[in-house]
N, C-alpha and C positions, 0 to 999 in steps of 0.2 A: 336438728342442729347438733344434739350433744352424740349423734353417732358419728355425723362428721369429725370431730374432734376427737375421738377416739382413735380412726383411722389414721387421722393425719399424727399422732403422738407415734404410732407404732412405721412409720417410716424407715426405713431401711438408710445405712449409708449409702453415699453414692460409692460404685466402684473406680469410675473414672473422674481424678481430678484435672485442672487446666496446671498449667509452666506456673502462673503465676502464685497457686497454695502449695505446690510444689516448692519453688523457691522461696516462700516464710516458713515451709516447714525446714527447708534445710538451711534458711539463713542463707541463701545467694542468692540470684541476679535472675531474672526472666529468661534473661540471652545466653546464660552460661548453660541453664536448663533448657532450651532448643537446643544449645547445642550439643551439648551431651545427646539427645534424644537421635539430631541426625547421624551421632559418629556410634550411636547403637551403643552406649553405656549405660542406658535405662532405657528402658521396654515403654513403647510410648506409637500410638495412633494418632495419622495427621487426618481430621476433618476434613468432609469438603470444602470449607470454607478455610483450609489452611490453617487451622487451629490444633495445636498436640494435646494430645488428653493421655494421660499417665494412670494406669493403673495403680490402687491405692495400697494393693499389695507387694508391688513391686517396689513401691518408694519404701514401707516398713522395711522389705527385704533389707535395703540398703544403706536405712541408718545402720540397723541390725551389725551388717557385715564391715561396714565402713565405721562404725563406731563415732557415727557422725554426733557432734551436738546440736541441740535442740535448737532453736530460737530463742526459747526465752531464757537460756542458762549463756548464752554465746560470750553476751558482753561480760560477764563474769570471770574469764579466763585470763581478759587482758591482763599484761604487765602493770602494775604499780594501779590495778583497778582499790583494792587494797588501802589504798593510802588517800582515797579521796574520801 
């Protein structure tokens, strides 16, 4: 039992995420990330079951270079956030 546990702590990330932690990591929408995916703005694999799975290096890429914000800093930017 306790090698079991072992193995499973040393788990590896996954490479491929789904649209949907995709879109909480960048703070948009399921459907804006499909569709980015078909108009070839991020490198993205459709399943056979019709599912897009995104490379986890390619979404880094792209905060990186888009100088995107995160999700958890997003609402922070608002106007007059500030004042509440």
């Amino acid at each position: 039992m306790a090698a079991r546990r072992r193995t499973q702590a040393r788990k590896r990330p996954k490479v491929w995420i789904t649209s949907g932690e995709v879109a909480r990591a960048l703070n948009m929408t399921d459907g804006a990330i499909r569709r980015w995916a078909r108009e070839g703005l991020l490198e993205a694999i459709k399943t056979p079951g019709g599912q897009y799975r995104f490379r986890r290096t390619a979404v880094a890429n792209l905060i990186k270079t888009r100088r995107m914000p995160r999700a958890s800093s997003a609402g922070s930017d608002r106007p007059g956030a500030e004042n509440r």
